[in-house]
C-alpha positions as a Markdown table, in Angstrom:
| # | Residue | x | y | z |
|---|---|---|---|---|
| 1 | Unk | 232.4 | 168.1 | 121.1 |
| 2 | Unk | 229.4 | 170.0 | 121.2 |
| 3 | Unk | 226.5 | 170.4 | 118.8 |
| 4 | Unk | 225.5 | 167.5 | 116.9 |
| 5 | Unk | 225.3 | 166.5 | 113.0 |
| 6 | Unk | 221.8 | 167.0 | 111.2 |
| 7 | Unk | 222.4 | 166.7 | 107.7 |
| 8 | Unk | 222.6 | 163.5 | 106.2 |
| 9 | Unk | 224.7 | 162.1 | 103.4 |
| 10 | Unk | 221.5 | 162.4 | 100.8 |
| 11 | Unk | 221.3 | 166.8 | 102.0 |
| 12 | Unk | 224.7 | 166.9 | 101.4 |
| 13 | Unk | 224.7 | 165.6 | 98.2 |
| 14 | Unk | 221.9 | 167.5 | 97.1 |
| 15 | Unk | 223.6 | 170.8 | 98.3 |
| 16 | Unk | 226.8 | 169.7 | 96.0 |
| 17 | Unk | 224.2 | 169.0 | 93.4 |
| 18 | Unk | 222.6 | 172.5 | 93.2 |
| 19 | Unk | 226.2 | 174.4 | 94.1 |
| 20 | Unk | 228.1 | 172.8 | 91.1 |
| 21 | Unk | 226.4 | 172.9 | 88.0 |
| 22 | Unk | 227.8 | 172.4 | 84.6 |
| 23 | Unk | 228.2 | 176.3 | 83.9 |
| 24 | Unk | 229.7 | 177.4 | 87.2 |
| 25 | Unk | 232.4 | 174.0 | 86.1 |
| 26 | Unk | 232.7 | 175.1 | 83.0 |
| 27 | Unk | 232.9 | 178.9 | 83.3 |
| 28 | Unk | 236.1 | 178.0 | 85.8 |
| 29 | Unk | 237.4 | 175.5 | 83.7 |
| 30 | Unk | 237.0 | 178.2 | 81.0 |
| 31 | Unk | 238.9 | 180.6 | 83.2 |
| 32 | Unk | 241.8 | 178.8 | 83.6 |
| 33 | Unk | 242.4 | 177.5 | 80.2 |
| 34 | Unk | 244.7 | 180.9 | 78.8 |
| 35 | Unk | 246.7 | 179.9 | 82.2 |
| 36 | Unk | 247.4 | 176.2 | 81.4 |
| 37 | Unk | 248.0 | 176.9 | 77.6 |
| 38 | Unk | 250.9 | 179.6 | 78.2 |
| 39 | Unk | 252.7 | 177.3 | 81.5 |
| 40 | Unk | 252.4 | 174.4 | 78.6 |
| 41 | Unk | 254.2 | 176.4 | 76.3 |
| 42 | Unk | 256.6 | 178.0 | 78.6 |
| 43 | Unk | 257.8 | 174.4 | 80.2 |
| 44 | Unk | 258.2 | 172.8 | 76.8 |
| 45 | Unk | 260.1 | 176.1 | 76.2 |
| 46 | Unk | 262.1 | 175.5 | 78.8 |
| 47 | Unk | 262.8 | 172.2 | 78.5 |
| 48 | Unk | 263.4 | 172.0 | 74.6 |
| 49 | Unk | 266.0 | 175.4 | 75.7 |
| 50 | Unk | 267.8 | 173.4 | 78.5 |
| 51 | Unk | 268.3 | 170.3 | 75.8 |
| 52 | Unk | 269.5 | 172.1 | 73.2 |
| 53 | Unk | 271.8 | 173.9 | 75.7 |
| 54 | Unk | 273.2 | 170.5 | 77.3 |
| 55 | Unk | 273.8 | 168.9 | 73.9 |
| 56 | Unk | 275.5 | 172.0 | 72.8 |
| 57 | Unk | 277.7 | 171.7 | 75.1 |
| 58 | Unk | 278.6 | 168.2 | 74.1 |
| 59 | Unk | 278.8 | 168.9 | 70.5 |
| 60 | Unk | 275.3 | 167.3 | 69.2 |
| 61 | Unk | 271.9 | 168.6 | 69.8 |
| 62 | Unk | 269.0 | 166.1 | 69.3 |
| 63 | Unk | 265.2 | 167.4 | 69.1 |
């Protein structure tokens, strides 16, 4: 293995620390929100559609 390891625990903390702030977390959190709102959506969709299907086919349908 060559080369050795210089930065300690405490520099790599401090370069998380000044990488990640609150608005770079936010603004990707922000980002991504549209995306988990419509796959919410579309698998309760889905899965009130495939209950309603299976109970149809049984004669009762149950919400």
């Amino acid at each position: 293995m060559e080369g050795t390891v210089t930065n300690s625990m405490s520099e790599i903390v401090s370069a998380l620390n000044t990488g990640i702030t609150s608005e770079t977390l936010f603004g990707t959190v922000a980002d991504l929100m549209p995306w988990v709102i419509t796959l919410t959506i579309a698998s309760l969709g889905l899965y009130f559609l495939r209950k309603l299907v299976k109970g149809a086919a049984k004669g009762k349908v149950r919400f």
